[in-house]
C-alpha positions in Angstrom: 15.7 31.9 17.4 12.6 32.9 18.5 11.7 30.4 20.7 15.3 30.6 22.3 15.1 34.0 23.4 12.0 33.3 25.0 13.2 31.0 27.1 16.2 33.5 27.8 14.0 36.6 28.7 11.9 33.4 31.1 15.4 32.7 33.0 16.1 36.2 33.6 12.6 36.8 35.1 12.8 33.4 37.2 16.4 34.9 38.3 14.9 38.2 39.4 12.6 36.7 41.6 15.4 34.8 43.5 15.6 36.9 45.7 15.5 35.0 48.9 18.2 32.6 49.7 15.3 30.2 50.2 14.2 30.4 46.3 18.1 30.2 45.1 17.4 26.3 44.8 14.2 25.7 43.4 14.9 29.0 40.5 18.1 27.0 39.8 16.2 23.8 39.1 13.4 25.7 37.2 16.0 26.9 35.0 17.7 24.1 34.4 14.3 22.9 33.5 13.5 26.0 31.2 16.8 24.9 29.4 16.1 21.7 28.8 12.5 22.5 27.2 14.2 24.9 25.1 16.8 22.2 23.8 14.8 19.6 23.3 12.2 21.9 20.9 15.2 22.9 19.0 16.4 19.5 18.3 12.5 18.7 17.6 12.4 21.4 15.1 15.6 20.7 13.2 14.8 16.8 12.9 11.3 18.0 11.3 12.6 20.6 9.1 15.2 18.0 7.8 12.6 15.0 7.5 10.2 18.0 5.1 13.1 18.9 3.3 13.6 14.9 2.5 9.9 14.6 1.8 9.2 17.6 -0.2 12.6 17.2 -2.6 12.6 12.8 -3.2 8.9 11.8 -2.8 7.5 14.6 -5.3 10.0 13.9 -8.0 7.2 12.1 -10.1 8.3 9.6 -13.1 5.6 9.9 -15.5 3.8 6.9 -16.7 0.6 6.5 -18.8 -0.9 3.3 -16.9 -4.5 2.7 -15.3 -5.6 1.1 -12.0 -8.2 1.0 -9.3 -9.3 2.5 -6.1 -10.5 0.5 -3.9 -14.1 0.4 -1.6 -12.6 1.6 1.3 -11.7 5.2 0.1 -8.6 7.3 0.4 -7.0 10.7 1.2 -5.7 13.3 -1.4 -2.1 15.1 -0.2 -0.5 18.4 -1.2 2.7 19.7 -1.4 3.2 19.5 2.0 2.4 15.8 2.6 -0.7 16.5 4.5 -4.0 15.0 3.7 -6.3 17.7 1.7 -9.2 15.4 0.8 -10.7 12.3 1.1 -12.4 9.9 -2.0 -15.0 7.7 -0.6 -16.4 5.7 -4.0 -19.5 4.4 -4.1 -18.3 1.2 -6.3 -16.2 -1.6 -5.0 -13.4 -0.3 -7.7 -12.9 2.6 -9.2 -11.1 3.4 -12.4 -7.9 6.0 -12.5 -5.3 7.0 -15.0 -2.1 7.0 -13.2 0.1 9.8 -14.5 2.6 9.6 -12.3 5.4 7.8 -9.6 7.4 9.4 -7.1 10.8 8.0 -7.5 11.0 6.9 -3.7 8.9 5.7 -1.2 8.4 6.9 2.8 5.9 6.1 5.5 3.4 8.2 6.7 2.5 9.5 10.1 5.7 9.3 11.8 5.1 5.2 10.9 9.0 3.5 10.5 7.7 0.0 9.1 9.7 -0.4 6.4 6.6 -2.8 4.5 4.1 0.2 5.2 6.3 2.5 3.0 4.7 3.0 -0.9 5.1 5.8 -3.4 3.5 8.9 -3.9 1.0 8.1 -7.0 -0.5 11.0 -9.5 -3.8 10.1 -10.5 -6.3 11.4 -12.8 -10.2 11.1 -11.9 -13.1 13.1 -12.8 -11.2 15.3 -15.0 -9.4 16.4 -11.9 -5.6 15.4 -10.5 -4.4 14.1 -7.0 -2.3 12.9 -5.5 -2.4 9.7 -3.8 -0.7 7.4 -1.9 0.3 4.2 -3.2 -1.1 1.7 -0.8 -4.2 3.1 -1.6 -4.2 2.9 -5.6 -3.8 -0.4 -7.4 -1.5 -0.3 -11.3 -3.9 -3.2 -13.5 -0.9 -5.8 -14.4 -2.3 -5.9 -18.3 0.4 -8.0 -19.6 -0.9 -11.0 -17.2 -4.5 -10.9 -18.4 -6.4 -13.8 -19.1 -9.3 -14.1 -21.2 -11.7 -16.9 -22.1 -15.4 -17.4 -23.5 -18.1 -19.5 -21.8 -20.3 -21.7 -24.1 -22.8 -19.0 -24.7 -20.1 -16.8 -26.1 -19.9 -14.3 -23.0 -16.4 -13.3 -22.9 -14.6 -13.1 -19.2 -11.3 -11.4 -18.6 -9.0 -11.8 -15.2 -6.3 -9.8 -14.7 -4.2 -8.9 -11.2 -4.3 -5.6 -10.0 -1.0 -4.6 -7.6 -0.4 -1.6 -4.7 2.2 0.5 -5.4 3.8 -0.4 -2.5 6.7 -1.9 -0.8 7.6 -5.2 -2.0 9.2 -8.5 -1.3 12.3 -6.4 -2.6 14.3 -3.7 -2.6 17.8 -1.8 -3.9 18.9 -3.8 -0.9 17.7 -7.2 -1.1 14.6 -9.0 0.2 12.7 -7.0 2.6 10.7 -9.8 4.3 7.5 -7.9 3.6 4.4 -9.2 1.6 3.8 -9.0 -2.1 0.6 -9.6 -3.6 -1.4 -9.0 -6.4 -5.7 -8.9 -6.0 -7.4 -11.2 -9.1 -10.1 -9.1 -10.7 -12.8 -10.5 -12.7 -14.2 -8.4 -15.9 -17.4 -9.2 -17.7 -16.8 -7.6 -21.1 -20.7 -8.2 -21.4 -21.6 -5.1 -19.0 -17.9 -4.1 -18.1 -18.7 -5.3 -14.4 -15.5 -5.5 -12.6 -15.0 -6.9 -9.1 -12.7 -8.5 -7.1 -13.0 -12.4 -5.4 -13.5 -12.9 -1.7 -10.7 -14.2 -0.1 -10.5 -18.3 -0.7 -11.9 -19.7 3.4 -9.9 -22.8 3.0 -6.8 -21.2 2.2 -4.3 -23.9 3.8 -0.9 -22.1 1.4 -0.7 -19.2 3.4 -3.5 -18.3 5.4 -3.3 -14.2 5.2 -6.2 -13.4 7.6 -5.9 -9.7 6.6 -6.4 -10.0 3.4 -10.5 -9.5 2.4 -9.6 -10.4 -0.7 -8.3 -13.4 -3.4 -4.4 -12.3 -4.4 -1.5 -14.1 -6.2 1.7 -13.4 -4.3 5.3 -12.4 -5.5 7.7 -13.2 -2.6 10.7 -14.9 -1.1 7.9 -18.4 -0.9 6.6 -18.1 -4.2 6.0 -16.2 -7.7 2.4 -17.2 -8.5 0.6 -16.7 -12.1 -2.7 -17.6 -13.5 -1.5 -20.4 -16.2 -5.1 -20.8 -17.6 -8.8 -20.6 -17.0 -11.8 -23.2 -17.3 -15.9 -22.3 -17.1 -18.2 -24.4 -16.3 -21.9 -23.2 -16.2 -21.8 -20.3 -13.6 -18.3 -21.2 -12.7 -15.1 -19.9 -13.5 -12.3 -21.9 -12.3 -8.4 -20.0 -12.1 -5.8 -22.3 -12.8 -2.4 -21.3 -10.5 0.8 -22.7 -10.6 3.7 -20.9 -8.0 7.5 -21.8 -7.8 9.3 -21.3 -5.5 12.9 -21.7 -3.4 12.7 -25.1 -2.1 9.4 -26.3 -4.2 6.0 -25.4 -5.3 2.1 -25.7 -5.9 -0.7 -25.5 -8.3 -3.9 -25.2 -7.4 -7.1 -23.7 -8.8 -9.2 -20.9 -7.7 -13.3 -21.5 -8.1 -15.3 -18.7 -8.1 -19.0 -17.8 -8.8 -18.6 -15.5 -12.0 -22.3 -13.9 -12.2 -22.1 -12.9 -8.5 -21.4 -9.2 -7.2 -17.8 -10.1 -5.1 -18.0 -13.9 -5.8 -17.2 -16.5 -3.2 -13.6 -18.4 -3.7 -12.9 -21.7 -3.0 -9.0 -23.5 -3.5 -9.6 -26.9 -4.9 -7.0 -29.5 -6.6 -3.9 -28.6 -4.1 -0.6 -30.2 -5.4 2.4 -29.6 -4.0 6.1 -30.4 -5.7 10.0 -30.5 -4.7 12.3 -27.9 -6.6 13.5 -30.6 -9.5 10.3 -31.6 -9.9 7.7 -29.6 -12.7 4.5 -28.5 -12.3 2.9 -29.2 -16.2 
């Protein structure tokens, strides 16, 4: 309201100067234009206030959930109530532990983005004693009931678990989304309690995701892949995969140097099979 008798109280003063038939015409268009301003601020303002109403009453209605997960290397921002970035976590570790407390019931973009497969959920974490908020592209939920564990011959005991983003996935309420779902591979030495996650595999010839830094399973439209066993050998650890899918699948193994700080990956014993085929 404000803002609209502004531009009134403008128009009258622009209308006051018109006093020479010469000005009539260009007033007139400077009005016109002055109205125009006005109506498109309004619209601007009512879209806004309607899009923070959405955010501030569906995204910040948390479920809570007692689970744990991991920050990742390359940081993130803390939000408040208002959606705006208060704070930003820059660990010093490849991955940091959390206690996830909480998920917002929906999921939204940020920034204005509309990419449906950038959207994630608002994510209540615990770290340091202290709560944030974060969002969930940024935090990733450890998938414990996938865990694999095994013992090399000097009785060193290895775990490997996925760890997944709380964000959009291959699915929705609405059907398939055509966006990515993956899970990173962690690997734990219950030894120290080292944790770290695999470089991406350089002969990748299944799906060759460039953007991904590093190894992941994926849980998609192509395939639903899971870690069916693991091998050592000496200094390696070798991931056994197997992934069906639609029309076929694959197993394949993941090789990895265990004792190394983010261990180099290499895909080895790629087989391929037909949908009535089996992959034992």
């Amino acid at each position: 309201m404000i803002r609209e008798t502004r531009q009134y109280l403008i128009i009258q003063a622009l209308f006051k100067q018109c006093t020479f038939p010469q000005l009539a015409y260009t007033c007139v268009l400077l009005s016109i234009f002055v109205l125009m301003q006005a109506c498109n601020e309004s619209a601007k303002g009512s879209k806004n206030s309607e899009t923070d109403s959405v955010h501030l009453k569906d995204v910040y209605e948390f479920e809570m959930v007692d689970k744990y997960g991991y920050l990742l290397g390359n940081g993130c921002d803390f939000y408040g109530d208002n959606l705006n970035a208060t704070g930003h976590f820059q660990p010093e570790e490849g991955l940091v532990m959390v206690h996830i407390v909480g998920i917002s019931k929906n999921m939204l973009n940020l920034n204005g983005q509309d990419d449906k497969c950038l959207k994630a959920h608002f994510v209540k974490i615990e770290l340091g004693g202290k709560a944030y908020v974060v969002f969930g592209r940024d935090v990733f939920v450890i998938e414990s009931e996938k865990e694999k564990r095994i013992q090399n011959v000097r009785k060193e005991e290895w775990a490997v678990y996925p760890i997944k983003p709380l964000q959009m996935g291959a699915s929705d309420e609405g059907g398939l989304t055509e966006c990515d779902e993956f899970s990173y591979i962690v690997l734990k030495y219950n030894k120290t309690g080292r944790t770290t996650l695999l470089q991406y595999p350089k002969n990748d010839s299944l799906r060759m995701q460039s953007g991904l830094k590093y190894a992941a399973l994926y849980n998609d439209d192509m395939s639903d892949d899971v870690i069916s066993s693991l091998d050592f050998n000496t200094d390696t650890l070798y991931m056994n995969i197997q992934s069906q899918g639609q029309e076929g699948g694959h197993t394949y193994t993941i090789k990895a140097h265990a004792y190394s700080k983010l261990p180099y990956t290499e895909i080895i014993n790629l087989m391929r099979f037909e949908t009535d085929e089996t992959c034992e």
